[in-house]
GULUM-652644 format. One record per residue: x, y, z of N, C-alpha, C in turn; residue number from 1. Coordinates in steps of 0.2 Angstrom, whole numbers, plus 5000, padded with zeros to 4 digits. Each point is the difference from the previous one (the first is absolute). Example, Ala and Ser with C-alpha at 12.3 -4.5 7.8 and 13.67 -1.06 7.14 Angstrom:
! residues 2
n_X/n_Y/n_Z/ca_X/ca_Y/ca_Z/c_X/c_Y/c_Z/seq
5066/4972/5039/4996/5006/5000/5004/5006/5000/1
4998/5005/4996/5004/5006/5001/4996/5005/5003/2
This chain:
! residues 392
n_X/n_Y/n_Z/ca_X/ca_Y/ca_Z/c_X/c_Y/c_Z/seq
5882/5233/5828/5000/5003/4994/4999/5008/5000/1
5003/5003/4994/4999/5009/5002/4993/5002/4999/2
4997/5004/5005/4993/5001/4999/5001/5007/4996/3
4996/5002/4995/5001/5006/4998/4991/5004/4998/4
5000/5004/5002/4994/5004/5000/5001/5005/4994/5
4992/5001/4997/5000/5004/4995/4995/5007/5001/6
5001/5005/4998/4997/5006/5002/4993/4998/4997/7
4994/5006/5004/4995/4996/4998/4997/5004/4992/8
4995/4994/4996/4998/5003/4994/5005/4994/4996/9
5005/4999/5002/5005/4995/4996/5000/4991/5000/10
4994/5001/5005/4997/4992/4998/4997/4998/4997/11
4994/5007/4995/4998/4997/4995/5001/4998/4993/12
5006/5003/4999/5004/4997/4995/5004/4991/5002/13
4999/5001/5005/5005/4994/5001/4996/4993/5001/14
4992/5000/5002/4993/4997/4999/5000/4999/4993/15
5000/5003/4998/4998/4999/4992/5006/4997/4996/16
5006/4998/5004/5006/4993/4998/5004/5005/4995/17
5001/5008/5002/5007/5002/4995/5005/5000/5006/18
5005/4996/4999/5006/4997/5002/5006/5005/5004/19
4999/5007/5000/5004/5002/5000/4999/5007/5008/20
5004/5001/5004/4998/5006/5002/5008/5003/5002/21
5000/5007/4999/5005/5005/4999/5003/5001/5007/22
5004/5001/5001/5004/5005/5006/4998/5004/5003/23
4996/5005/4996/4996/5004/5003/4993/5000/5002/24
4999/4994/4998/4992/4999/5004/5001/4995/5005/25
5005/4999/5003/5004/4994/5005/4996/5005/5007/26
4998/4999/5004/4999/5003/5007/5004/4999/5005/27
5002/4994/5003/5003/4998/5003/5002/4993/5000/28
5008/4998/5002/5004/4993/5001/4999/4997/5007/29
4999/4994/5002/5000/4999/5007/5008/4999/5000/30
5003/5001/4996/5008/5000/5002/5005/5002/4994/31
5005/5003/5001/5004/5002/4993/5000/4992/4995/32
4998/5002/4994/5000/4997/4997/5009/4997/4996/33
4998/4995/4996/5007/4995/4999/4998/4999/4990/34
5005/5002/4996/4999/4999/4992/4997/4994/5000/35
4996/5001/4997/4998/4992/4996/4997/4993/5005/36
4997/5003/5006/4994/4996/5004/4995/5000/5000/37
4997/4995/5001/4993/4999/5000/4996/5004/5006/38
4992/5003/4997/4997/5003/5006/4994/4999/5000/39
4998/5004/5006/4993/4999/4999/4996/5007/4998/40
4994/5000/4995/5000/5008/5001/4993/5001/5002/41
4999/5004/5005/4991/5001/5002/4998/5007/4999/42
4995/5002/5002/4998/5006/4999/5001/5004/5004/43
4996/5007/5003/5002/5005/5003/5001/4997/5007/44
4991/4998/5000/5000/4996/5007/5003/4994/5002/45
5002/4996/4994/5004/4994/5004/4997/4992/4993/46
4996/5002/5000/4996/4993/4995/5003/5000/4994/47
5002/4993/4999/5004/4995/4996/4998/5002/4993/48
5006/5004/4997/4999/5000/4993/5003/4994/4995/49
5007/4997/5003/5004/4997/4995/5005/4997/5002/50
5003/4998/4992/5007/4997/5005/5005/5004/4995/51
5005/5003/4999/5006/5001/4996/5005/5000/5001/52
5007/5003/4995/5007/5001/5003/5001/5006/5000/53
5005/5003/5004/5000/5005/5000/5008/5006/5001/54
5000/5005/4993/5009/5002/4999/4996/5008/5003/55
5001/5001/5006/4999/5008/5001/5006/5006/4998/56
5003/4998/4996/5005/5005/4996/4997/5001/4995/57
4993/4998/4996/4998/5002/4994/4994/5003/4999/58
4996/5002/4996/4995/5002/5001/4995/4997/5000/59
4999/4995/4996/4995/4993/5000/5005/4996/5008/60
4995/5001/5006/5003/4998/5003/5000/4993/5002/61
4994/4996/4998/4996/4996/5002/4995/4997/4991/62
5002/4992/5001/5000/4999/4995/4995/4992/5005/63
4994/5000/4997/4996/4994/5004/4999/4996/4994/64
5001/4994/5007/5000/4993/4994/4992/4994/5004/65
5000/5004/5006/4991/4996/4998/4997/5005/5006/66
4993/5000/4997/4994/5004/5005/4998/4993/5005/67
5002/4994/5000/4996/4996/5005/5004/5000/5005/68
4996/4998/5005/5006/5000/5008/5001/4993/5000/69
4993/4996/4996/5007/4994/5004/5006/4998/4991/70
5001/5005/4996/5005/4999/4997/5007/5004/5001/71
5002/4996/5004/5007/5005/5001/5005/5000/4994/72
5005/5005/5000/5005/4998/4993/5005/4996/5001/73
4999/4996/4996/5005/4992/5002/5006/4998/4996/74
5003/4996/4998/5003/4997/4995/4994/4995/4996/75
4997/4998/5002/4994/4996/4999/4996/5003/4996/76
4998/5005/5001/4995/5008/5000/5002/5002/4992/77
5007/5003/4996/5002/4999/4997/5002/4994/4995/78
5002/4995/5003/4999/4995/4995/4994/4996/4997/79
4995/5002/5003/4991/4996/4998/5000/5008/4997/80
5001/5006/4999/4997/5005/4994/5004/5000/4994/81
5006/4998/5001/5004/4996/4996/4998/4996/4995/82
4997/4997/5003/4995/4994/4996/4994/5001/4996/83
4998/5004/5005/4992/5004/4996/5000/5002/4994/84
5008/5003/5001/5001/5005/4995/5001/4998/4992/85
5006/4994/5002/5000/4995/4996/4995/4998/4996/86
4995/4997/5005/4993/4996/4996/4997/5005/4996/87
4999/5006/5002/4998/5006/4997/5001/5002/4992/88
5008/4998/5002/5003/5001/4990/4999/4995/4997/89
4999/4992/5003/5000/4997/4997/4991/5000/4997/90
4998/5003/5003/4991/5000/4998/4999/5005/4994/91
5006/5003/4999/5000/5004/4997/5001/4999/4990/92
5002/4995/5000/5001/4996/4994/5005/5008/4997/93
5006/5002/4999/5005/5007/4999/5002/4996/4994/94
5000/5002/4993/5003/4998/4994/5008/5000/5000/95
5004/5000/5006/5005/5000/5002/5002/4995/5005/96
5007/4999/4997/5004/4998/5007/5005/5004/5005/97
4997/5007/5000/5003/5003/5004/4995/5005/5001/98
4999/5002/5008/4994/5002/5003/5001/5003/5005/99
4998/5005/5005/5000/5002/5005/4996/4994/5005/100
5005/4999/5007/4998/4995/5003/4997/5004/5006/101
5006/5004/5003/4993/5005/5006/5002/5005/5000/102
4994/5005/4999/5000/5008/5002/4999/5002/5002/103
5005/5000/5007/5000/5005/5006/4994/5000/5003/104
4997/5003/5002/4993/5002/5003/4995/4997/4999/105
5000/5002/4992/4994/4995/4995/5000/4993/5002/106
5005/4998/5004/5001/4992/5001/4999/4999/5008/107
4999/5007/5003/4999/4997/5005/5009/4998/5004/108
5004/5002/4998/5007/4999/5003/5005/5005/4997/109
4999/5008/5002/5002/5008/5000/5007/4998/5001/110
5003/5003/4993/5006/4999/5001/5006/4996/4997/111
4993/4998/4994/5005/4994/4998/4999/4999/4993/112
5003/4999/4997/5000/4999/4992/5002/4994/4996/113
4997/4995/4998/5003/4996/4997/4998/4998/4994/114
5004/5000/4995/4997/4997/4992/5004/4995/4997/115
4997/4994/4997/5003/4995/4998/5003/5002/4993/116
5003/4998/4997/5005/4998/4993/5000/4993/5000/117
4994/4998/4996/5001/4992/4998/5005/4997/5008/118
5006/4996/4997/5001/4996/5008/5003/5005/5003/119
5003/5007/5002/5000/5007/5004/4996/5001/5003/120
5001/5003/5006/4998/5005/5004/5004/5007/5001/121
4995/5003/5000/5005/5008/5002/4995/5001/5007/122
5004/5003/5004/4997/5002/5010/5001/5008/5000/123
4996/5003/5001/5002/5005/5003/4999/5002/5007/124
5001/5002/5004/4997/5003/5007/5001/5006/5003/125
4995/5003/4998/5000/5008/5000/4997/5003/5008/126
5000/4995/5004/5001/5005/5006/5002/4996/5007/127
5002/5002/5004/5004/4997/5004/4997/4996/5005/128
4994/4999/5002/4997/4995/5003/4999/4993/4996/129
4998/5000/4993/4999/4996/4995/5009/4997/5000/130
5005/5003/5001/5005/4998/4999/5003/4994/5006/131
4995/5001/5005/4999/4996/5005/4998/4992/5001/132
4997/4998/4991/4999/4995/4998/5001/4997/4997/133
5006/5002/4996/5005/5000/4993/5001/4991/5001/134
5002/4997/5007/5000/4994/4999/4996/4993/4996/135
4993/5004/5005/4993/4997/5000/4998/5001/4991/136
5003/5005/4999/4996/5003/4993/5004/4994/4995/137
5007/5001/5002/5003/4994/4994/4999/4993/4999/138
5000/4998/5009/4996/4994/5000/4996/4996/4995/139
4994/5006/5001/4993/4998/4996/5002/5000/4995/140
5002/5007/4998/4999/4998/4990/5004/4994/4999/141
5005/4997/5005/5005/4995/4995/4994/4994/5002/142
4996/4999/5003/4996/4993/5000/4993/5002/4995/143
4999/5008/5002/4994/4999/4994/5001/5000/4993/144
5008/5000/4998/5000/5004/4993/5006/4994/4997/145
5005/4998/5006/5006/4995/4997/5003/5004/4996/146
5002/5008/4999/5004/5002/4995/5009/4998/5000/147
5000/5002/4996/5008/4998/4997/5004/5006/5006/148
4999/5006/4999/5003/5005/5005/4995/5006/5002/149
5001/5003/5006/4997/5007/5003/5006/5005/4998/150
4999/5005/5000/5003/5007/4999/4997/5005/5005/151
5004/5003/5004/4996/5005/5004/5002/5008/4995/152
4997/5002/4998/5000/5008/4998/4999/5005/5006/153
5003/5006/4998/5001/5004/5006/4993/5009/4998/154
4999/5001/5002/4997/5005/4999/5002/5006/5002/155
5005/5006/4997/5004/5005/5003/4996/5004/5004/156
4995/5000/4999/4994/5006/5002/4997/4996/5007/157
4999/4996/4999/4997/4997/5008/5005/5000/5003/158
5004/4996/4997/5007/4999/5004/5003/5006/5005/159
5000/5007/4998/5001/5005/5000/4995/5002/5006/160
4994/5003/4998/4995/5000/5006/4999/4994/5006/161
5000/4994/4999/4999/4994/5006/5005/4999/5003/162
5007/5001/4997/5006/5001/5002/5000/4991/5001/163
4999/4997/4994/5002/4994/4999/5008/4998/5002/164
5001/4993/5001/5008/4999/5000/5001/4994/4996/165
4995/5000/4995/5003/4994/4996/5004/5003/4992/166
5003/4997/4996/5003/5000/4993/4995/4993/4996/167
5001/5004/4993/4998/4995/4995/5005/4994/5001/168
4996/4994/5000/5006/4992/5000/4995/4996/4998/169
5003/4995/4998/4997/4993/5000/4997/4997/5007/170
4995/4996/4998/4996/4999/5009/5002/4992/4999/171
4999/4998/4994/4998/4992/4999/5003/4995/4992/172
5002/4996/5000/5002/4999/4995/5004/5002/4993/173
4999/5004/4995/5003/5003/4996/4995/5002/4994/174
5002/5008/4998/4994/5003/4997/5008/5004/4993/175
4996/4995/4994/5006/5002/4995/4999/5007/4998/176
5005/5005/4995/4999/5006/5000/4994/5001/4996/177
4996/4998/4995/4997/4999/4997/4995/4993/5000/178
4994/5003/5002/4996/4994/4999/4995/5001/4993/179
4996/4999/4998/4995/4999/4993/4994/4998/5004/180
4997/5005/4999/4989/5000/5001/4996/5000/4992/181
4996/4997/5004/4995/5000/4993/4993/5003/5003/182
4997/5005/4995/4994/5003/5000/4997/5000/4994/183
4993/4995/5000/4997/4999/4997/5004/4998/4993/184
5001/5002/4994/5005/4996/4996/5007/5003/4997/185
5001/5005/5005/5006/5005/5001/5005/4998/5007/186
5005/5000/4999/5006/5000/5006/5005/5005/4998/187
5000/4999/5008/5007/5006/5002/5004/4997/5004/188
5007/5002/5001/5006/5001/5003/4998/5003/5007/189
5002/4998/5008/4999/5004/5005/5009/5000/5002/190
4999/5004/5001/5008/5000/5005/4997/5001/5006/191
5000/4995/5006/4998/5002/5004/5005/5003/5006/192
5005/4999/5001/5004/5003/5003/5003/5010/4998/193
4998/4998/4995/5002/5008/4997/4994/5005/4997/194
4994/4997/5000/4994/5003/4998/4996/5005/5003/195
4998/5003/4998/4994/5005/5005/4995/4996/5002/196
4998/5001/5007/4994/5001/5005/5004/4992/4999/197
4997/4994/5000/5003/4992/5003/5002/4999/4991/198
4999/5001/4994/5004/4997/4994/4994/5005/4995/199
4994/4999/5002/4994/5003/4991/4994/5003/5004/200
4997/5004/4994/4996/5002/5005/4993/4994/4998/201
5000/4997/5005/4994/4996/4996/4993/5003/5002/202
5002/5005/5003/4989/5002/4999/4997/5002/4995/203
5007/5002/4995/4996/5003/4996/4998/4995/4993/204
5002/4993/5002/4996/4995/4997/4993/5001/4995/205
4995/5002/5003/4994/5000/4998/5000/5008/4995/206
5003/5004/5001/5001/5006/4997/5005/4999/4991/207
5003/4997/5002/5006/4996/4995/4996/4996/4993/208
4994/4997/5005/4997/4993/4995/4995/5006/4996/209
4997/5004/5005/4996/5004/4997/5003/5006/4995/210
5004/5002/4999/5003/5004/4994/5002/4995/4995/211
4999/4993/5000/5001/4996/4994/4993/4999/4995/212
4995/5003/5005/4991/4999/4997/5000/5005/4997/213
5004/5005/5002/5000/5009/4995/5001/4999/4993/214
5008/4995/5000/5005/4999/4992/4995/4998/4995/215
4998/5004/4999/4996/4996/4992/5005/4997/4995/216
5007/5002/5000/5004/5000/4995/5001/5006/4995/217
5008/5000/5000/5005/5005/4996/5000/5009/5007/218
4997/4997/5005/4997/5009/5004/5010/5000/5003/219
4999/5006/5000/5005/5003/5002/5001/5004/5007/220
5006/4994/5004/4996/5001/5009/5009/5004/5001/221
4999/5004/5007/5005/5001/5003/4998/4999/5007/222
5004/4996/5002/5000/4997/5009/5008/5004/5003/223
4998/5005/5003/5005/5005/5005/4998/4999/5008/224
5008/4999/5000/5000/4997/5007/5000/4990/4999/225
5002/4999/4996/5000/4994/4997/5003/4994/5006/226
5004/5003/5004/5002/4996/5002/5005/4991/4998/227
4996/4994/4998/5004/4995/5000/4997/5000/4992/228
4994/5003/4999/4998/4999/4992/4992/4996/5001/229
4997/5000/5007/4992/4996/4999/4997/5004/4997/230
4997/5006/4997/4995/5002/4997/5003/5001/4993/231
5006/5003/4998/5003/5000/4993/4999/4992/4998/232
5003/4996/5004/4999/4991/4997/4993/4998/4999/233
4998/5002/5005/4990/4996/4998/4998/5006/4994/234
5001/5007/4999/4998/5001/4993/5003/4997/4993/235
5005/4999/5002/5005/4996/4993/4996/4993/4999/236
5000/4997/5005/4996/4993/5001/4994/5001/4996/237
4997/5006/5000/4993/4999/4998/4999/5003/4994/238
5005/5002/4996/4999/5000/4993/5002/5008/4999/239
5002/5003/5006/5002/5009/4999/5006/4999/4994/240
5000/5007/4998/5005/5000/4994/5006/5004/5001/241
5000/5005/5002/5006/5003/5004/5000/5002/5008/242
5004/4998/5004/4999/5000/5005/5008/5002/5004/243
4999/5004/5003/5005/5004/5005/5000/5002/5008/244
5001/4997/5002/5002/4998/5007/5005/5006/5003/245
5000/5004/5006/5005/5005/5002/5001/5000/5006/246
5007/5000/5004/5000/5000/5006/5008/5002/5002/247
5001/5002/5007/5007/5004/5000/5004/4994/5003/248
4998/4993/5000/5005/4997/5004/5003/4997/4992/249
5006/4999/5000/5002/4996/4994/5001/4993/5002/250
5000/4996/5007/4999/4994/5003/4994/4997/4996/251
4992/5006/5004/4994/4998/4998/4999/4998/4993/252
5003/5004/4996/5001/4999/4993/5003/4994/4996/253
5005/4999/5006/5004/4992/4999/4997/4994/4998/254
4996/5002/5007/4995/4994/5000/4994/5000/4997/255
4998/5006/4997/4995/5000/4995/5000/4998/4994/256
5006/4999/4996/5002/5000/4996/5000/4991/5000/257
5005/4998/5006/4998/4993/5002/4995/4996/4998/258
4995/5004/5003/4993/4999/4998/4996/4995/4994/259
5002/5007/5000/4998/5000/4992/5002/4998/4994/260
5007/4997/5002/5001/4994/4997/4999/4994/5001/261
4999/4998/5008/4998/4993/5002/4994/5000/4997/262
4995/5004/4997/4993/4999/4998/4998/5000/4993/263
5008/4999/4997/4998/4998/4991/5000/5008/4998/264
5000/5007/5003/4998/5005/4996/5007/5003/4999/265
4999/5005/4995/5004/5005/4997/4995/5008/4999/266
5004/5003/5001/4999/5007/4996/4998/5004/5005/267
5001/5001/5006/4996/5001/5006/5007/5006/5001/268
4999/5009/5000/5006/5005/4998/4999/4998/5008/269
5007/5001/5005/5002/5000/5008/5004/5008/4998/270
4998/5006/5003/5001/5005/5002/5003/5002/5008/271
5007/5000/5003/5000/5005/5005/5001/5004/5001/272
4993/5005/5002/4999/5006/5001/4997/5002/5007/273
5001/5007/5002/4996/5000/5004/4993/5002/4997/274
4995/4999/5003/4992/4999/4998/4999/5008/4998/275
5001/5001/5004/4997/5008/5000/5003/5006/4995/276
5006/4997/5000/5003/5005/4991/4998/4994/4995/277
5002/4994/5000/4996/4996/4995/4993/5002/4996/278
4994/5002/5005/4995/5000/4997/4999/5007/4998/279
5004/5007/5003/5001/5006/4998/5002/5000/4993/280
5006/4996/4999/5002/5000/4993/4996/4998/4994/281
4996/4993/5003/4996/4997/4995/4995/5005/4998/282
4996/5004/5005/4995/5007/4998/5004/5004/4993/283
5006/5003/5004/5004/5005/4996/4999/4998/4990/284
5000/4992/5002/5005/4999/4994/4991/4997/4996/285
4994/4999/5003/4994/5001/4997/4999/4992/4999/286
5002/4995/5006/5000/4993/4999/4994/4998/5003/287
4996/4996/4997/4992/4996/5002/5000/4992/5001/288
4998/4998/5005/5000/4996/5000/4992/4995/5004/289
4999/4997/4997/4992/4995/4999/5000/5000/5009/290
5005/4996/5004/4997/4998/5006/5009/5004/5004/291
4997/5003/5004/5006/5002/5007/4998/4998/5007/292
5006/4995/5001/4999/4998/5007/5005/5005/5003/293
4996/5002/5007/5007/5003/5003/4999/4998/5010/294
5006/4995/4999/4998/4998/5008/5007/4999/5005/295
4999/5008/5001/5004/5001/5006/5003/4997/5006/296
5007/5001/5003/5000/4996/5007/4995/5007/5003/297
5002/4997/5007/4995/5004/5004/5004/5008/5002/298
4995/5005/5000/5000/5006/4999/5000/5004/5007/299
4996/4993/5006/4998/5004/5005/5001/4995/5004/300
5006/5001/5005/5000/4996/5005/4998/5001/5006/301
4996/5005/5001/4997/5002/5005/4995/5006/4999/302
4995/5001/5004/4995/5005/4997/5002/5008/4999/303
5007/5002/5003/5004/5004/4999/5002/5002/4992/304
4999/4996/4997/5004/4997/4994/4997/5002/4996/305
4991/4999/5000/4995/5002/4995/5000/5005/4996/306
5001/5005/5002/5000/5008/4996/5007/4997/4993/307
5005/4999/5003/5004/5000/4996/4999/4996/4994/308
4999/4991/5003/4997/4995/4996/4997/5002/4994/309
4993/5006/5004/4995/4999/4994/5001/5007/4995/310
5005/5004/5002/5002/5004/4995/5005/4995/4995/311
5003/4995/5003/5004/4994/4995/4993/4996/4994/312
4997/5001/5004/4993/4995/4995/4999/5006/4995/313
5000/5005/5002/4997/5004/4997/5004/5002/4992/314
5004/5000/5001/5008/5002/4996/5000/4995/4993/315
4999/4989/5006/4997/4996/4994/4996/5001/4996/316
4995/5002/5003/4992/5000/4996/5000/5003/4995/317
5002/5007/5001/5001/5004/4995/5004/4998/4993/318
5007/4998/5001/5003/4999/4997/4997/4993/4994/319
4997/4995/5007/5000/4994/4995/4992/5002/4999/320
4994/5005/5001/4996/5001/4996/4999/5003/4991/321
5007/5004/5001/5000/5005/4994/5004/4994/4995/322
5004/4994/5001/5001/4994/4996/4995/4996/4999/323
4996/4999/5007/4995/4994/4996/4996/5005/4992/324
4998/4994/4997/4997/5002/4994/4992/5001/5001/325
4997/5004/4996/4993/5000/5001/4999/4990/5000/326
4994/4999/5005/4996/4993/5001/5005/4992/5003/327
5006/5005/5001/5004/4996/5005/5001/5000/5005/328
5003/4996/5003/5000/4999/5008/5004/5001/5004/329
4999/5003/5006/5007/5000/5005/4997/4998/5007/330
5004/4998/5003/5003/4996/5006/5003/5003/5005/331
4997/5003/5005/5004/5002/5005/4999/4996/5005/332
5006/4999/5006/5001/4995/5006/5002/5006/5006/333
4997/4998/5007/5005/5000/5005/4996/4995/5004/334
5009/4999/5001/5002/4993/5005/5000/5003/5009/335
4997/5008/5002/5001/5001/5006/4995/5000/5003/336
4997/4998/5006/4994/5000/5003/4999/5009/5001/337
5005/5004/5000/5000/5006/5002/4997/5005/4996/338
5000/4995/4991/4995/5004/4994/4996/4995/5000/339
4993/5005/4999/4995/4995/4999/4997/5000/4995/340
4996/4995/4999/5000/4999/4993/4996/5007/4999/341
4993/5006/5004/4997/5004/5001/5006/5005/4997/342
5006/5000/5003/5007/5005/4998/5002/4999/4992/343
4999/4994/4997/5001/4998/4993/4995/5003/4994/344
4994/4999/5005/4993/5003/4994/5005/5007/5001/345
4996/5003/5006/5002/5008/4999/5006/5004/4996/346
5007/4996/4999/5005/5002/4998/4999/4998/4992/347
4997/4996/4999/4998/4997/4995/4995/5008/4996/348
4995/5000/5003/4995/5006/4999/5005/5006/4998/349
5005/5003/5006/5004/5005/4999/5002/4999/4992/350
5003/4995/5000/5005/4999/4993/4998/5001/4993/351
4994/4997/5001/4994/4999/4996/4999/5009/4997/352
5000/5002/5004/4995/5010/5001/5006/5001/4997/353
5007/4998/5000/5005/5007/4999/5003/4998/4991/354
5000/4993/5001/4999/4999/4992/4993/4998/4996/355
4995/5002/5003/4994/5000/4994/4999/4993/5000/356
5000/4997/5002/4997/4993/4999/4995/4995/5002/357
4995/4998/4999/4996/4996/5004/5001/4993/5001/358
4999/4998/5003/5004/4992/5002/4994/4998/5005/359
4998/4994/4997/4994/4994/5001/5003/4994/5003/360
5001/4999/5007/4999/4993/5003/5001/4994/4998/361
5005/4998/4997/4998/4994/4998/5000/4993/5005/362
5003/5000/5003/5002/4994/5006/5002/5005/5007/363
5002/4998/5007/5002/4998/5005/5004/4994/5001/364
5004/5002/5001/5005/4992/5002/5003/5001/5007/365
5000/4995/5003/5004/4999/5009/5006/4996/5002/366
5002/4999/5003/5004/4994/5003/4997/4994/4997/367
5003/4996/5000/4996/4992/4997/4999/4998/5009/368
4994/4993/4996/4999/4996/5005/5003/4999/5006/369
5007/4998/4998/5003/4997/5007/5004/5006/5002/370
4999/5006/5001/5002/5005/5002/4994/5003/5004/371
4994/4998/5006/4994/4999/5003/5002/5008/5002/372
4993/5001/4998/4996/5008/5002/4995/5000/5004/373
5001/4999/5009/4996/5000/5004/4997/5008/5002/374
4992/5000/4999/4998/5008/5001/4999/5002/5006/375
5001/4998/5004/5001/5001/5008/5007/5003/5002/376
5006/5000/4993/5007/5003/5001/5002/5000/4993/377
4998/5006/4998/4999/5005/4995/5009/4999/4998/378
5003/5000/5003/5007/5000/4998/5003/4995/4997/379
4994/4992/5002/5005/4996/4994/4999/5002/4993/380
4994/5005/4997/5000/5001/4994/5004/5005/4998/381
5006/4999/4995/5006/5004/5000/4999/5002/4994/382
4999/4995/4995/5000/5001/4993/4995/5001/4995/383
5001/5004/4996/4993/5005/4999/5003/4999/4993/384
4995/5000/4992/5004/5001/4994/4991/5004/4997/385
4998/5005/4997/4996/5003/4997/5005/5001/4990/386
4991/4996/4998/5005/4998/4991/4994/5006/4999/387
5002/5005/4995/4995/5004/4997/5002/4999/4993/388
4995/5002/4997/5001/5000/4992/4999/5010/4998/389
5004/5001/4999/5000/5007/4998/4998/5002/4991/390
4995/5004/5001/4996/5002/4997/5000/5008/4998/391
4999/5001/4991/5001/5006/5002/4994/5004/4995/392
């Protein structure tokens, strides 16, 4: 097995069970390494850090899947965390029949993404060692789960970077273009084959339920960045009065529309616009509005990306501050580990300063449950939503 040494100072991160060590903190190979095998990794002097796979064309070069020496990475290895993973959602009593089933790192198997859709699965494998499993991986969900079909989704961004060599396809059975979830007493339409990220964003589950405790009824909500229609639909649900939904894909609007007619409702205005002249014009034109969600795809794909990101947050804030009404609420999200939620207050604060406004805390929202935030790897926490009520 490839022995790989790490520069010294870089064990202490890796003692403390964060999964990952870079390219640049590599010391030495005992041999030119090979994409997507297993290693061993130790420290300056030689003493056993771990076990992982290893793609040295990337920057995350080393990706560890156990600190113990007698656990080597197996087929076996992956399919008992597998399980774990499993029991874990199942513990979790999720008001849904579609759920994140494991989260990469969070789960203890980097690299890997799976979320159920009722009898669906969607697979993703976001790096090329993890892709070394894809057998193992299917195996198990089909004994633990028995679903009707798998779905592999492609990720173009890992794919890119890991220099994956697989395509989206079916892995198992058959997955129709449209499957039906139910969350808590609201359903939706997933396309899984054609949808963003593996079909819905289900993290934002608990943040969805929670903008329904806001509606007192007739409030008047805008959700930009709407996507399939979950937050414009759960305010309709909850007794809002005019509700407006905006987004630049006219698909996502397809399907929102969809929505929201599978759920009994009406009245729900579908706008395709871009966000950012959307909410300009709404200012222009002196339009207020009770509650504004506004929850962007990701800004920052990398820490390079930040500056630009947060002058994007910044631009929202503004615009969808001078809408909110006085003692109304807004909603800001980033889905990037790269903005923190510390980069949300502050931006927040800016926007706050330039329009006169004060703005009170009302909630914190995260990823849900089955989307596991291990604080030994800061990075499974990606999703960040800060609610304020703006005051003036």
């Amino acid at each position: 097995m490839l022995q790989v040494r790490v520069k010294p100072g870089v064990e202490k991160k890796l003692k403390s069970r964060f999964p990952w060590v870079y390219r640049k903190e590599i010391a030495s190979y005992s041999r030119t390494p090979k994409k997507g095998e297993t290693v061993v990794v130790r420290d300056f002097s030689g003493k056993f850090l771990g076990y992982g796979y290893i793609n040295p064309d990337v920057n995350i070069a080393i990706r560890l899947l156990s600190f113990d020496k007698n656990v080597k990475p197996t087929p076996e290895l992956v399919k008992e965390r597998l399980k774990k993973a499993y029991e874990y959602r199942k513990s979790l009593n999720i008001p849904s029949n579609a759920y994140r089933l494991v989260h990469s790192e969070a789960d203890f198997l980097p690299g890997l993404i799976v979320d159920v859709y009722d009898r669906w699965v969607a697979v993703e494998f976001t790096t090329y060692g993890m892709e070394e499993y894809k057998q193992t991986v299917v195996e198990t969900l089909i004994e633990l789960l028995q679903p009707e079909g798998i779905y592999e989704k492609i990720n173009e961004f890992s794919k890119k970077v890991e220099g994956l060599r697989g395509e989206e396809q079916l892995l198992y059975g058959h997955v129709p273009e449209e499957v039906v979830i139910q969350e808590y007493d609201l359903k939706f339409y997933v396309n899984i084959p054609e949808g963003q990220k593996t079909g819905m964003f289900l993290d934002q589950r608990n943040a969805r339920y929670f903008l329904r405790t806001l509606v007192k009824g007739g409030e008047r909500v805008l959700d930009v960045f709407c996507h399939s229609g979950g937050f414009a639909i759960s305010a309709k649900k909850a007794g809002a009065g005019e509700v407006i939904g905006v987004d630049i894909s006219d698909l996502a609007l397809e399907l929102a529309k969809k929505n929201e007619k599978l759920n009994g409702l009406e009245g729900i205005k579908w706008v395709e616009a871009n966000a950012f002249d959307f909410l300009k014009e709404q200012h222009k034109k002196g339009e207020k509005y009770d509650i504004v969600i506004i929850d962007p795809p990701s800004f920052a794909k990398n820490k390079a990306a930040v500056p630009n990101a947060l002058r994007g947050y910044k631009e929202l804030l503004v615009r969808g501050l001078h809408i909110t009404k006085p003692g109304g609420i807004l909603a800001i999200f980033s889905c990037s580990f790269h903005i923190t939620e510390q980069h949300l207050l502050e931006v927040l604060q800016d926007a706050a300063y330039d329009t006169r406004k004060v703005l009170r805390v009302r909630a914190k929202t995260y990823q849900d449950l089955d989307h596991p935030w291990i604080l030994q790897i800061p990075n499974t926490l990606y999703l960040k939503g800060v609610w304020v009520e703006v005051l003036d």
